[in-house]
Every structure is written in C-alpha cells, then in structure tokens.
LUMGU-942027 format. One record per residue (C-alpha): residue in three letters; z, y, x. Coordinates in nm, 2 decimals. Example, Ala and Ser with C-alpha at 12.3 -4.5 7.8 and 13.67 -1.06 7.14 Angstrom:
! LUMGU-942027
- ala 0.78 -0.45 1.23
- ser 0.71 -0.11 1.37
***
This chain:
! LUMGU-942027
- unk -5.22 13.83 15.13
- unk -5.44 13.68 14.82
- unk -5.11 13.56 14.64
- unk -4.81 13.70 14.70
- unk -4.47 13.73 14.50
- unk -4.39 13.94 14.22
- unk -4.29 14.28 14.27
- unk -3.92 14.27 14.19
- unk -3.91 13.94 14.03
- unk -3.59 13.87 14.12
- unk -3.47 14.19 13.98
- unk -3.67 14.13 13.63
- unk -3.50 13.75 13.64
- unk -3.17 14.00 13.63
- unk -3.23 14.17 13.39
- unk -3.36 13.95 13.16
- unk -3.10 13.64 13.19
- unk -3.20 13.45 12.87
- unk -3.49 13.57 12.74
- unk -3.64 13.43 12.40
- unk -4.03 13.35 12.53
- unk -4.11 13.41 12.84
- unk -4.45 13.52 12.76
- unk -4.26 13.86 12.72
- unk -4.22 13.93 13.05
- unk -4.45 14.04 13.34
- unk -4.53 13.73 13.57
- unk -4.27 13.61 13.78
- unk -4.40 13.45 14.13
- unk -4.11 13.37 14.37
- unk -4.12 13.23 14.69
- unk -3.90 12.91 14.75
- unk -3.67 12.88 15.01
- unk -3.43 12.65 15.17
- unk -3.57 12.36 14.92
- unk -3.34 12.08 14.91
- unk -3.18 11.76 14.70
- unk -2.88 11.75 14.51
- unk -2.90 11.43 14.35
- unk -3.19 11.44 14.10
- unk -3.31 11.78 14.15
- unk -3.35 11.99 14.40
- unk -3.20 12.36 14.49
- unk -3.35 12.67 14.65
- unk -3.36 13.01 14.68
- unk -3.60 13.19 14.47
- unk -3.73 13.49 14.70
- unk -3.90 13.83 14.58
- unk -3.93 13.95 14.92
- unk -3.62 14.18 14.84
- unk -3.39 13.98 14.65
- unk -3.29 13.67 14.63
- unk -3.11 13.40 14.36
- unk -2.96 13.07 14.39
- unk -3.20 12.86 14.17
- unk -3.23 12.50 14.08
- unk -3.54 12.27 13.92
- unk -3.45 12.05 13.63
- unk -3.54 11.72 13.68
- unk -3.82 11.70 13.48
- unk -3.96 11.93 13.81
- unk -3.84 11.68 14.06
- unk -4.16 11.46 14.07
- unk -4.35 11.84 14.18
- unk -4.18 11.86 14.49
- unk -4.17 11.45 14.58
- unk -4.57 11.47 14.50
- unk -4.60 11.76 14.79
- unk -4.64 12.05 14.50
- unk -4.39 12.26 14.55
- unk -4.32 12.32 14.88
- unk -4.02 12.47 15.10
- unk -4.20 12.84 15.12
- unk -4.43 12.80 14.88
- unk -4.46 13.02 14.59
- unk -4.42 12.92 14.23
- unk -4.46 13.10 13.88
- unk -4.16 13.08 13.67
- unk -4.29 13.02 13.34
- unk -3.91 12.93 13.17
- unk -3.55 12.95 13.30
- unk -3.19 13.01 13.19
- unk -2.98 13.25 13.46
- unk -2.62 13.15 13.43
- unk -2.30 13.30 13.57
- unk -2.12 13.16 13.85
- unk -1.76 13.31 13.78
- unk -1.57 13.22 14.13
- unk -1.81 13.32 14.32
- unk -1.92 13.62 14.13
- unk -2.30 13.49 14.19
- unk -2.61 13.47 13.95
- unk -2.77 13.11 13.92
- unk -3.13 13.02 13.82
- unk -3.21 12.70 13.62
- unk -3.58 12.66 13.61
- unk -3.74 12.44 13.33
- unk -4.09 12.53 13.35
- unk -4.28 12.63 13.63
- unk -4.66 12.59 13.81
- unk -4.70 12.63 14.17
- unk -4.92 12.91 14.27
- unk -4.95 12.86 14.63
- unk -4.82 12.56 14.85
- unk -4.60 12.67 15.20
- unk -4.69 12.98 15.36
- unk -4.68 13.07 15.72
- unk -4.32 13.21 15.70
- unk -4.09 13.38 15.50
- unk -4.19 13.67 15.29
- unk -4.06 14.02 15.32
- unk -4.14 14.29 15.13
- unk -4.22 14.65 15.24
- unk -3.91 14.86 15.12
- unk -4.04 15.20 15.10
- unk -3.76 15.51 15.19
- unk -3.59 15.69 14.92
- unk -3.63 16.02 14.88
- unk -3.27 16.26 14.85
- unk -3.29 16.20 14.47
- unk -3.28 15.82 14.55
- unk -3.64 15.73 14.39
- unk -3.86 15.55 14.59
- unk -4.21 15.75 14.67
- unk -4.42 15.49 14.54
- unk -4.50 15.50 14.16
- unk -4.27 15.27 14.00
- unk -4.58 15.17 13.79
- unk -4.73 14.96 14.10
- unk -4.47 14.73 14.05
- unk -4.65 14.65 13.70
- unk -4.31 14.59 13.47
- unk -4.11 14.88 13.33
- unk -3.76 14.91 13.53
- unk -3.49 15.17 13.52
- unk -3.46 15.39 13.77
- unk -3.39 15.24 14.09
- unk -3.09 15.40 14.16
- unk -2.94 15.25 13.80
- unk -3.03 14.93 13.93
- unk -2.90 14.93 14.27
- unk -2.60 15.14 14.19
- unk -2.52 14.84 13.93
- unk -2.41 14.53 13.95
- unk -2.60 14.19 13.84
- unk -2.33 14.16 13.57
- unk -2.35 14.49 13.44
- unk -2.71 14.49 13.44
- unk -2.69 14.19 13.18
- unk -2.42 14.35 12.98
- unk -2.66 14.65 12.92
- unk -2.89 14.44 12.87
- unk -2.72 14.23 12.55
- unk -2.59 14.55 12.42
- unk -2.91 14.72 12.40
- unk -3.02 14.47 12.17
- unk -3.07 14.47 11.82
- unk -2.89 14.21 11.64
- unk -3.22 14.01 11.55
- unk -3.29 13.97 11.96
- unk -2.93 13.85 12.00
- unk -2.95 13.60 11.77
- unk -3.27 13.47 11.98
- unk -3.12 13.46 12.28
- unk -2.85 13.25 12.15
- unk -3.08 13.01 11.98
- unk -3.22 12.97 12.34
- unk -3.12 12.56 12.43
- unk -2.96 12.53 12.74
- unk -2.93 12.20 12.92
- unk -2.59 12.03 12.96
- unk -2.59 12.06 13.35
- unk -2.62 12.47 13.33
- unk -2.27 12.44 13.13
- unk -1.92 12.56 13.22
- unk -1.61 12.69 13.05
- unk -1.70 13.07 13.17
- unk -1.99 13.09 12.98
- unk -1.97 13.32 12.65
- unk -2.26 13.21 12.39
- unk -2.45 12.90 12.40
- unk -2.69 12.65 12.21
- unk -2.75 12.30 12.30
- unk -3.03 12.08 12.19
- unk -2.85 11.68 12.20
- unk -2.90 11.36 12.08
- unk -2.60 11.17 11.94
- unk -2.58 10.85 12.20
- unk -2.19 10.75 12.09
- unk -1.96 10.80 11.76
- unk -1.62 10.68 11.77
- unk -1.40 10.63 11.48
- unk -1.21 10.91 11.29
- unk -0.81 10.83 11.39
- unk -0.47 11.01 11.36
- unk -0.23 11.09 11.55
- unk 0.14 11.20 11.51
- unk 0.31 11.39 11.75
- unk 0.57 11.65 11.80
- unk 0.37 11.93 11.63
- unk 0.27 11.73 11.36
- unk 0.02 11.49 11.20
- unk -0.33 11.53 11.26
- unk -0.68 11.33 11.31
- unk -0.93 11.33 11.58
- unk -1.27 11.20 11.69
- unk -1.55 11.22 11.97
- unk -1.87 11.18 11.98
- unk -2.08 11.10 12.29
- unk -2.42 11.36 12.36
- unk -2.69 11.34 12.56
- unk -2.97 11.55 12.57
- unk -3.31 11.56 12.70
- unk -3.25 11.55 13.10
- unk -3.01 11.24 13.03
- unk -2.69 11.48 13.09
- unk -2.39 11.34 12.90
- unk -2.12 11.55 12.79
- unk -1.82 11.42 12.54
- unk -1.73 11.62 12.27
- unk -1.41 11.61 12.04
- unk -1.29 11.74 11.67
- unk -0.94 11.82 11.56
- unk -0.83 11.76 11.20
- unk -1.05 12.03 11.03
- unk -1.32 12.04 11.25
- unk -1.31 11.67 11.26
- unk -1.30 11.64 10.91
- unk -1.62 11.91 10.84
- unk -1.85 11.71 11.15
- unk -1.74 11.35 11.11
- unk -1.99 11.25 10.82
- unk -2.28 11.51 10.98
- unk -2.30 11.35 11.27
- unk -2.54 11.01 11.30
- unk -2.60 10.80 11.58
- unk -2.95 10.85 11.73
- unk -3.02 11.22 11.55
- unk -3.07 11.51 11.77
- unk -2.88 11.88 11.68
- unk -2.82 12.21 11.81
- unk -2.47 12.28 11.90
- unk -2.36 12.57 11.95
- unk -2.02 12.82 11.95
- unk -1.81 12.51 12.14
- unk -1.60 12.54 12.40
- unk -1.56 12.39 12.75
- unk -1.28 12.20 12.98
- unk -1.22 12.04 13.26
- unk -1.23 11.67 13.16
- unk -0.93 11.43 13.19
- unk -1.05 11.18 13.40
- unk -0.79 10.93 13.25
- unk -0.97 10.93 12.92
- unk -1.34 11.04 13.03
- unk -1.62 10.80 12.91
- unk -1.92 10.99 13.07
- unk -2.01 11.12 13.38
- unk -1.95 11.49 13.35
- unk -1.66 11.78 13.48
- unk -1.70 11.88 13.16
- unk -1.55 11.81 12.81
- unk -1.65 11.98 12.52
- unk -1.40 12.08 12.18
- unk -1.61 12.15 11.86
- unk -1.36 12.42 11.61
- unk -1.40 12.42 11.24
- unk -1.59 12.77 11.37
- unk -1.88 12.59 11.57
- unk -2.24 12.50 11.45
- unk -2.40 12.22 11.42
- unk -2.75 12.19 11.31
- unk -2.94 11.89 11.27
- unk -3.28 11.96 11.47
- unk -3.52 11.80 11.16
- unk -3.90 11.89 11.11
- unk -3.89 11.90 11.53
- unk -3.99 11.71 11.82
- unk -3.71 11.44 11.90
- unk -3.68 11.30 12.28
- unk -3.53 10.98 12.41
- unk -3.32 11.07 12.66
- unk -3.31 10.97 13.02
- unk -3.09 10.72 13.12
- unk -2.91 10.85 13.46
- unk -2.69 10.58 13.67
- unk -2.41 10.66 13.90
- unk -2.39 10.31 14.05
- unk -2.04 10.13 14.17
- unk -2.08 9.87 14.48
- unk -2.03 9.53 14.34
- unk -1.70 9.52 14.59
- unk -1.53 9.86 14.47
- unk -1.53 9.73 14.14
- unk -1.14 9.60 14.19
- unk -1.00 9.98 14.07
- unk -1.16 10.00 13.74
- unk -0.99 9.69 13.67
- unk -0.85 9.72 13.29
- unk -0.88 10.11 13.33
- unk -1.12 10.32 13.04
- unk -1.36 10.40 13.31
- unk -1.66 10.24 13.25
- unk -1.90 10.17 13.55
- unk -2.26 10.17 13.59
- unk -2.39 9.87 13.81
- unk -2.72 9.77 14.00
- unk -2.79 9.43 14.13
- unk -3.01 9.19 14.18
- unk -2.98 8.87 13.94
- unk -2.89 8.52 14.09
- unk -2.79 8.33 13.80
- unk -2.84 8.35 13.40
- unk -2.70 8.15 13.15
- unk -2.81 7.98 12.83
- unk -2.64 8.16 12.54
- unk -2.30 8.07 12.44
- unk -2.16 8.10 12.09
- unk -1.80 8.26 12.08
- unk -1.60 8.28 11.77
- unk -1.42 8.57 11.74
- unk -1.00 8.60 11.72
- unk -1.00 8.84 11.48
- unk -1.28 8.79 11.25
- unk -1.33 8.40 11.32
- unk -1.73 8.60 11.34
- unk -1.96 8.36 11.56
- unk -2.14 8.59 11.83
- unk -2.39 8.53 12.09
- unk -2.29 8.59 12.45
- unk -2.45 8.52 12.76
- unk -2.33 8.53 13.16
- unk -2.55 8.69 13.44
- unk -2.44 8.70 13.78
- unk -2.58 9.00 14.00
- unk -2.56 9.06 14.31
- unk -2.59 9.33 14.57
- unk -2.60 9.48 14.96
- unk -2.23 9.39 15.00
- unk -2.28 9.06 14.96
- unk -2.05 9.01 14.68
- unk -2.14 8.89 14.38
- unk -2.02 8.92 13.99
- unk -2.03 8.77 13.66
- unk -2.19 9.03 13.35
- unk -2.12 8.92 12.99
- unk -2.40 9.04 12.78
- unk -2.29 8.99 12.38
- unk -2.51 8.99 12.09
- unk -2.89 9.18 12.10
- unk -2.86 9.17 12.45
- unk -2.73 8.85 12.53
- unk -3.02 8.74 12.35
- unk -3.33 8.98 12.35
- unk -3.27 9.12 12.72
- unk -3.07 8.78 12.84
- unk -3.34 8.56 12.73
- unk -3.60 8.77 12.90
- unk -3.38 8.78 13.24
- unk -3.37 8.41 13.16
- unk -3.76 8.33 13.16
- unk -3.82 8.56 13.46
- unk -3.46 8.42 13.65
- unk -3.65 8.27 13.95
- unk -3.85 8.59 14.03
- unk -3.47 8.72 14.07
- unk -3.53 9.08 13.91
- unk -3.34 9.37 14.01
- unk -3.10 9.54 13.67
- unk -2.92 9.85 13.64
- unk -2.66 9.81 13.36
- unk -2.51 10.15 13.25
- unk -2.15 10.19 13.06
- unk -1.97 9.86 13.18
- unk -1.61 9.75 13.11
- unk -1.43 9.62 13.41
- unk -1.21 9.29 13.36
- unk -0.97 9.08 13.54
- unk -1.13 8.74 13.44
- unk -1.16 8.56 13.71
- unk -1.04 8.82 13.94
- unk -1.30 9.08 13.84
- unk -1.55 9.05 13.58
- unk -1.81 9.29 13.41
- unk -1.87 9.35 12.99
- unk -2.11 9.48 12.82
- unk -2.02 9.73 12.52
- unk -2.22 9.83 12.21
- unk -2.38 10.15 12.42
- unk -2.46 9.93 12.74
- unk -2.78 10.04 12.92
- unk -2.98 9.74 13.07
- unk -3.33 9.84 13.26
- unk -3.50 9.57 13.41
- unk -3.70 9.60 13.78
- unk -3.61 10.03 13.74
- unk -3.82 10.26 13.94
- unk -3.61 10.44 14.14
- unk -3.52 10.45 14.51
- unk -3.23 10.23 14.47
- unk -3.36 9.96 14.31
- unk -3.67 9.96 14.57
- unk -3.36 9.95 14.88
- unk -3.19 9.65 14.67
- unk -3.51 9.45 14.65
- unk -3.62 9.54 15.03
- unk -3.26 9.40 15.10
- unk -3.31 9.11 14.88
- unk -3.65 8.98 15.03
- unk -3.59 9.08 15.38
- unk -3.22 8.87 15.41
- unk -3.03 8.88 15.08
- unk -3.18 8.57 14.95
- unk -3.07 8.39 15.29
- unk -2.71 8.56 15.28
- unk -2.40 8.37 15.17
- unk -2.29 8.54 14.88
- unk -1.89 8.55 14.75
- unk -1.78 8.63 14.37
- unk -1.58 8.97 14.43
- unk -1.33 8.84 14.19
- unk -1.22 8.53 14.45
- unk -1.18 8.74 14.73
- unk -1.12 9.06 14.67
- unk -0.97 9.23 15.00
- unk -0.62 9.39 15.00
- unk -0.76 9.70 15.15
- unk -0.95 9.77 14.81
- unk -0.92 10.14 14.72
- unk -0.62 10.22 14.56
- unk -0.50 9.85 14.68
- unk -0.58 9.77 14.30
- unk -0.60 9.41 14.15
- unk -0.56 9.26 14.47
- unk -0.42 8.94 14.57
- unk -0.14 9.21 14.73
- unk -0.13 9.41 14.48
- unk 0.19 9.33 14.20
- unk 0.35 9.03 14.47
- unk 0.65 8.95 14.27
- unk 0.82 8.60 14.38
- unk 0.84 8.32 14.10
- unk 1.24 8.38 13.98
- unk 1.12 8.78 13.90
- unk 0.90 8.60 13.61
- unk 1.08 8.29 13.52
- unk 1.44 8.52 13.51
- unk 1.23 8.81 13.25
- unk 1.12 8.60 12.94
- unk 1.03 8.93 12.74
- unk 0.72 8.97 12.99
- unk 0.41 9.02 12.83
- unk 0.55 9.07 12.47
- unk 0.32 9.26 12.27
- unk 0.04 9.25 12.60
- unk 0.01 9.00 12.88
- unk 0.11 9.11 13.21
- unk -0.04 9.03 13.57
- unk 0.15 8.97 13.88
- unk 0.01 8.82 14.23
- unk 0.25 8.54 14.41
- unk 0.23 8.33 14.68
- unk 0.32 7.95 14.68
- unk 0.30 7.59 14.70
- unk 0.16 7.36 14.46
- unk 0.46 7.11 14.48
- unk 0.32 6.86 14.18
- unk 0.00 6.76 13.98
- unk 0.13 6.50 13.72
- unk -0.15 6.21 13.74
- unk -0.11 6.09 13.40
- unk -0.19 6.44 13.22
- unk -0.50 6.53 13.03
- unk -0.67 6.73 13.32
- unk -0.96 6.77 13.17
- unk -1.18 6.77 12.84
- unk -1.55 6.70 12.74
- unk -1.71 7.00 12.72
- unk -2.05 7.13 12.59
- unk -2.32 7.21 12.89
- unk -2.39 7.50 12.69
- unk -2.11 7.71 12.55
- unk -1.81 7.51 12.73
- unk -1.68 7.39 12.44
- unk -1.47 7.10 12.36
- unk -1.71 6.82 12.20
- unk -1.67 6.51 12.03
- unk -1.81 6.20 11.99
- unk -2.11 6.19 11.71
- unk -2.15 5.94 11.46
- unk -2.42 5.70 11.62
- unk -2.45 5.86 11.96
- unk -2.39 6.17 12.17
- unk -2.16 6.44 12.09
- unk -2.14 6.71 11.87
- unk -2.01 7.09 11.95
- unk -1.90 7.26 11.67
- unk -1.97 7.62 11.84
- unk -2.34 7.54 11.88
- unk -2.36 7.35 11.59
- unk -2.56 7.07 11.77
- unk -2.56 6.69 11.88
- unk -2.59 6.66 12.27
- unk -2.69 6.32 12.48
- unk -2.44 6.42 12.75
- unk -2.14 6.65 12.83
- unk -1.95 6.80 13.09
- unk -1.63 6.74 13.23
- unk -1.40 7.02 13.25
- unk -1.06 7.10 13.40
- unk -0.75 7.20 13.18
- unk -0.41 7.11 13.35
- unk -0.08 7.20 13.44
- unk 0.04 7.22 13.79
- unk 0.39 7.26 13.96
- unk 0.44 7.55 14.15
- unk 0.67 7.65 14.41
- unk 0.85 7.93 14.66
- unk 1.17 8.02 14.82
- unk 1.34 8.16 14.48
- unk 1.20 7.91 14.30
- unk 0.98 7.68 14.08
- unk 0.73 7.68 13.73
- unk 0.52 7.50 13.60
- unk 0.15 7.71 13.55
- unk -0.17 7.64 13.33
- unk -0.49 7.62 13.56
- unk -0.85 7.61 13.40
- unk -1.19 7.49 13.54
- unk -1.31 7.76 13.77
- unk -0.96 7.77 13.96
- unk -0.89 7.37 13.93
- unk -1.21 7.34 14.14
- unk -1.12 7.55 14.40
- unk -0.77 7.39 14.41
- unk -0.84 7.04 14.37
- unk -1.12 7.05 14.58
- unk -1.40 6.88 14.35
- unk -1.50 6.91 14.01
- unk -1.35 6.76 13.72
- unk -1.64 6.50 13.70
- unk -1.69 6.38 14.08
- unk -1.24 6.33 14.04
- unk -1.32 6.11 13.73
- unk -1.56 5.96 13.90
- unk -1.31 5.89 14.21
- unk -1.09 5.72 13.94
- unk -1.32 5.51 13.76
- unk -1.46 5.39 14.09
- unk -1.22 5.39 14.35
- unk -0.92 5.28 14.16
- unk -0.61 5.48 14.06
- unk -0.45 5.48 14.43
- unk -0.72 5.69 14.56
- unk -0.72 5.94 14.26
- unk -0.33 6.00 14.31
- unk -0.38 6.03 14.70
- unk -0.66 6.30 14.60
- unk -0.41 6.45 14.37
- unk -0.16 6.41 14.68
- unk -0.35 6.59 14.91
- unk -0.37 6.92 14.76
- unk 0.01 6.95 14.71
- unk 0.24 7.18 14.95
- unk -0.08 7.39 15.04
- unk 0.00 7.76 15.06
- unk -0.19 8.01 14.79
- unk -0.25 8.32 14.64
- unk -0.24 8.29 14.27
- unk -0.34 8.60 14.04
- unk -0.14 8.52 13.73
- unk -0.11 8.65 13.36
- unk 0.25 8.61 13.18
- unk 0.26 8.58 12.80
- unk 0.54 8.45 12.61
- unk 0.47 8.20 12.35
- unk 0.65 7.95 12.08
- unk 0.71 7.58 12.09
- unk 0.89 7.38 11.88
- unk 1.09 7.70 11.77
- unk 1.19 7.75 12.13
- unk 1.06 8.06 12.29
- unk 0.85 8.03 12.61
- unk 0.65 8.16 12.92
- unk 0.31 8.06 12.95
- unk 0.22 8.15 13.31
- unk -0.17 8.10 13.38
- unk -0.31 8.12 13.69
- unk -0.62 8.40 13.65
- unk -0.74 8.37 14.04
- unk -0.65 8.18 14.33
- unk -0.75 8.18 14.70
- unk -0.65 8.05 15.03
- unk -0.39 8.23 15.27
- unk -0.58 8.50 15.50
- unk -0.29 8.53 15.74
- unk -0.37 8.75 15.97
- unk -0.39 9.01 15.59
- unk -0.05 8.82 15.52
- unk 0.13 8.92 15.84
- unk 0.00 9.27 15.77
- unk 0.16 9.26 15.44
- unk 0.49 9.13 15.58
- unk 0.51 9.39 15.84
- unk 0.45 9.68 15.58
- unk 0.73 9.50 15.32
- unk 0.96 9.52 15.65
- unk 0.90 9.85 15.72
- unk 0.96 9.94 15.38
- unk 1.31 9.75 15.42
- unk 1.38 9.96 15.70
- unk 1.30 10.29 15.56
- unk 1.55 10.18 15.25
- unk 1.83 10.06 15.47
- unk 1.78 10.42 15.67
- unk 1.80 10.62 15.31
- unk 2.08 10.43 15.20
***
C-alpha cells in the first residue's frame, strides 16, 4: 500500500496529549472512520490500524469533508490537535485543528499486522521500524492512557510545562474536569460592575461575555477581588489569553450564551491581553427558534436567535426615552418563516438605521436575516428586540437560510401568514403567554388594587365587550411615520414633534376605552390601535369616515355591533393616580376571537381539576 497510516499514531497521539509544535513529533497519518455531523463539525474515529480515538474536526475543517476531501476511510495527516479527557467515560478525545488529507477513501478498513510477543513481552520486530522512539511495549500496554500522560507531564522540565499550558485550546474542548488550560478569546460583551448583599456578606460581581475564534461563546464571571483586579483590563472587542479559570455547569435561568459551560475567573487566574498578534473576528454561530416557539421566552433572560424571511420594514421612528427624555432611532421589521407565523423585530439606533435602511431599499427582493441575541416581549402578544450585541446578517450562506428561501419562492410568498403574537396556541410549550395561560375572571383584578405595584402584571380573561361610549375621543391624529400625536401647523399640514417635521397628511389612530364584562363582573379597559382594529372591525379612519358620511346613526350601530361578542383579551394591570384617588389601569395587550373547540378543552381540564380538589379535600 503506497500510503498507509502511521505506525502507532494513535499511541504517539497518547502520549503526547498537548504538545507545544507539532513539528516535534514523527508524522501522524490516521485513517478516518465512522465520519459523521454533529452540528458544525463532524466526528470520527481516528484509526492507526491498532488503536483507535474518538476524534472531532474543528469547524474551520468542516468545508474539507462537504468539498469531498476528507473522506469516511480516508487517511489524513494530523498536523495540530489538543487530546482531552473524557472523565465519565474514562475515554481519550481528539480535537483536530489542522490537518491535510493524504489519501481520499480506501478500499476498506485498515488493520495492521500485530506481530507475536516473545515471553519477555517485546515484539520481534525492531521497534525502530516504527520510526518514533516509544517505551517498551509492555510499559505502554501494561499502562493506561491516563497514566501514560501523567508520565508524560511529570517527565517534563518545568520550561516544557509552561508550553503546554500556553497551548490555546478552543472553547468547545472545555469542561470542569480539565486541570490546566489557556484560551485565546475576544471580549464580545462587558456588563456592569454591581453589588450584592447577602447573608454572607457584601460583595461585587461582573461578567463578561467571550468568544473566540470558532465563534464558541462561553460567559465568564468575577467576584469582589477578582472582579475588582479584571474589571478595568478587560475591553470590548480586544482578544486575551485566559487561563487558570474554572468551569460549571451553567444556570440556565441566568445563561446569556449558548454553552453547558460557565466560567469563574479567581483573583488567581491570568489574563493577558494577546497584543503585537494576529486578532480574528469571530464567527457568528445561530441556534435558531421557530417564529411559533417564541411564546416561552416571553419576558424570560433568554435571548433567542431568529431566521426569517422579511415581509415588511418600516421607515424609522423616533422614540424619546423615559428615563433619559434621549431621542433614539428605532425601526420595525416583520420576518417571517416555515410555520407560517409571522413577528414584529425592533431594531434601535445603528441598526435601525445602517442595517434597517438597507433591508429597507432591498424590502421587495424580500431577503432572508438571521438576527442573533434577541429579547422576547409580550407587545402585542409576542414581539422581538434587538439589544446592544444583536447580530444581524443579511441573505447568510448557510443551509438554513437556502431551505427558508426555497420555502419562500416555491409557496411562502403565496401562504397566508398570521402574527404569532395574535394567535398564539394554548398548546405552546410550557403553555406560556397564552391566551390560557394566567385566566383569572375580572372581580380577581378589580377586587386586588395593589396589582402591578412596583411592575405591571399580565393576566388572560375571557369576556364581553358590554359598552363603547360614542361620544369618547377614540382616536387621535397620528404621524405616518413614528405614530405620533400631531398637530395642526401654522399655515397648513401638521407638525410631529418626534420627527421634528411638517407633514401634508396624517393618520388616524385608535385610543379608547371600552366596557368589559363576565359572570363576576365588569371594568372598564384601555384598547390601542392594533387591538381596536381587530375589535371594531375597521380602522380608525374608514369608522371616521362612516361618521362623517353616513351620519351618526350608523356610526353608533357600527359601535353597536361589536358589543356582547365573546374574547380573549391578554391584559397588563398597573395601578395609577387620578385626582388623588388611587386606580387600576387595565390595558388590553392582545385580543382574539373564541376558538371553542380550545375553549371546551380548557373547561374540561379546569373541571377535572375541580374534581381532583373536591376528592383531596
């Protein structure tokens, strides 16, 4: 056979877990088997003919075996790798970075000739032929893999330690079992320094968010000294080596990456910027939610990557900040994707108008976007935010975005599309922010008026619109741009304040109060334009238009016609202050129209639970 494998390559892999250059060692050509995807990358078993190791191909590799180059029983030449420990399963694991393929698949799988030993337990051949110096084969085989590199480290003067530690490993080879470490990442997040005081004392915290070359993100956090010592050396955008940290599982309640992992950085850990080098941009990896299983991360601190296909993009809005009175840019997209659901995105400042305004000028080509590190909101039912470390990337290449597009050309286009957030189905996951989800009856809000002191709450009801006053203000001239209110200009037109501009024309738009009833009892609830519309049945302008036209008889029987209908309101609770008399200002977030055959469901399951209660008690 012209090319073949390495003599004991596995063995030298072994015994040589981390080495400092590679050019060291005596070639190392294994043979892959069992080549398959795990996300990314792709996994195998690196082959000597006499041993074999669990091994896995960065990414950067990945394009070598989707180009034909490495094949399944091909061979390859390892030209750099880390070996890690796998503790619960007492295995070895191979991470190669950089390879060349030496041969593409052979015939079959190769085995080596293993020679018989002689009584002493050395082979007959000259262990020179294998062309690598080894220990004595009955050493090796008499050890373990573990032992081998514990010898190994020990043997070594302190000068070759200190290289295999400076040796970067990549985020994904990580976990908490593994002794000594380095890290090459770029800072991609730095949150604030805070304190904290608890029943061990006072103390301060902070985290940083790292990424590093592959695009693996792993959180890392500082406790009061350490915290202290690495809060002003680390800067957003620099790349360091890291090292001496230790590993966790993470808490997935308070996780803002995708990783198992969450690091702690001591007052004992290094941190050195990586200046004079090389820097990388990482690579920006998705883990994409379907637009309709977006309803569990409602108001949660996950944040959710997204994919979709854009149907709509607005002009850019000016909104003036609560807490600042600051004027910021904002601008709404609306995606959508294979479920047939769409959802409303809120890009805010450089991207509502760098990014936005190009989605804007290409809109009618309807590009695909993946959006990385989104906030989920109950607006309108569900609703997507960017945040200062969004991710937008516009027509991506990867295999998702080429199946959206494919979906979009071939039927999507055609499809009738729904906003998630006006139907979103009781049998969500988790049940969360459905129109099922928190049913309370009206007399459990109107009887509680310290609901939503300090922080609005949300309940779901069911009832009848039993009013709408006709004589009300139900609706306001609004600005076609930013929405809002306007007011006549000297001369002509109107002027918006938030855009700072004269306009020949406005908008109509609803804001009204409607009365609300059910079996326990009655309120009176704020509605705004998007939910108005869907309960009135028109917009604000075609109903002014009925009563500058038609008359006032048939604006009230329009008004009329709406009233004891049955509904599903989403509603937000917040107490308020008027004319020193303490009040509940109940807003309807979300409405939609009875599903009853979901509605009997629901009964049937609150009846059952009535049962099982009666039977406890």
């Amino acid at each position: 056979m012209a090319k073949t494998v390495s003599p004991d390559a596995v063995l030298t892999i072994l015994a040589n877990p981390c080495p400092d250059s590679c050019s060291d060692l005596p070639e190392i050509i294994v043979q892959v088997l069992d080549l398959k995807a795990t996300g990314t990358k792709y996994m195998f078993m690196a082959s000597d003919g006499k041993m074999k190791v669990r091994a896995l191909l960065q990414s950067a590799l990945s394009s070598e075996v989707t180009s034909g180059n490495i094949q399944n029983l091909g061979l390859i030449r390892v030209l750099d790798y880390t070996l890690n420990d796998i503790p619960t399963k007492n295995e070895k694991f191979l991470i190669v970075s950089k390879c060349e393929v030496v041969s593409p698949a052979l015939e079959a799988e190769y085995q080596a000739d293993v020679k018989p030993m002689d009584v002493d337990g050395e082979t007959k051949s000259e262990a020179a032929a294998a062309g690598i110096v080894l220990k004595p084969k009955q050493e090796v085989v008499a050890k373990s893999a573990a032992q081998i590199v514990n010898d190994q480290r020990t043997n070594m003067p302190p000068s070759a330690r200190m290289a295999m530690t400076r040796r970067v490993h990549p985020l994904v080879s990580l976990n908490p079992y593994q002794g000594n470490w380095t890290i090459k990442v770029r800072v991609t997040s730095k949150g604030n320094m805070r304190t904290y005081k608890n029943a061990r004392g006072e103390g301060c915290v902070f985290n940083v968010e790292l990424t590093d070359e592959d695009g693996t993100q792993i959180q890392a956090t500082m406790f009061n000294d350490a915290a202290r010592k690495f809060f002003d050396k680390f800067h957003m955008g620099k790349v360091y080596y890291i090292s001496k940290g230790t590993l966790k599982v993470a808490n997935k309640q308070f996780k803002t990456v995708q990783n198992d992992y969450e690091m702690t950085l001591n007052e004992n850990s290094e941190v050195e910027e990586a200046s004079n080098e090389p820097t990388f941009i990482p690579e920006t990896k998705f883990s994409f939610t379907p637009i309709d299983e977006l309803g569990p991360y409602i108001n949660g601190r996950e944040l959710v990557d997204v994919i979709g296909v854009v149907h709509n993009v607005s002009p850019t809005m000016s909104i003036r900040r609560k807490s600042n009175n600051e004027t910021v840019p904002k601008r709404d997209i609306t995606i959508a994707d294979e479920t047939n659901k769409t959802v409303v995105v809120s890009l805010w400042n450089d991207l509502a108008t760098n990014v936005g305004q190009e989605l804007l000028d290409m809109a009618d080509k309807s590009p695909v976007v993946a959006i990385k590190s989104l906030k989920v909101g109950d607006f309108q039912g569900v609703s997507l935010s960017a945040i200062s470390k969004s991710i937008i990337v516009v027509n991506p290449e990867t295999p998702e975005a080429k199946k959206l597009r494919s979906w979009y050309d071939s039927e999507g286009k055609d499809s009738s599309l729904a906003a998630i957030g006006s139907g979103l189905s009781p049998l969500n996951k988790n049940g969360a922010r459905s129109m099922y989800s928190d049913r309370v009856s009206l007399a459990h809000i109107t009887s509680n008026p310290s609901l939503g002191e300090g922080k609005p709450v949300f309940f779901c009801i069911k009832a009848y619109i039993s009013y709408i006053k006709p004589d009300q203000a139900m609706w306001y001239r609004a600005c076609k741009t930013c929405s809002k209110k306007v007011t006549e200009a000297v001369g002509s037109g109107y002027w918006c304040e938030g855009c700072q501009k004269n306009e020949d024309s406005c908008n109509l738009r609803y804001i009204m109060v409607v009365k609300v009833s059910d079996a326990s009892g009655e309120a009176y609830l704020s509605v705004f334009n998007e939910q108005a519309e869907k309960i009135i049945g028109c917009t604000a302008d075609e109903l002014n238009e009925i009563k500058s036209q038609d008359g006032e008889g048939s604006y009230q029987k329009k008004l009329k016609e709406v009233t004891w209908s049955p509904h599903l309101f989403r509603v937000s609770v917040t107490p308020h202050e008027y004319n020193g008399e303490k009040k509940q200002r109940i807003t309807i977030r979300a409405v939609a129209p009875i599903d009853y055959a979901t509605e009997s469901k629901y009964l049937v399951e609150e009846i059952s639970k009535m049962k099982i209660s009666k039977m406890i008690i």
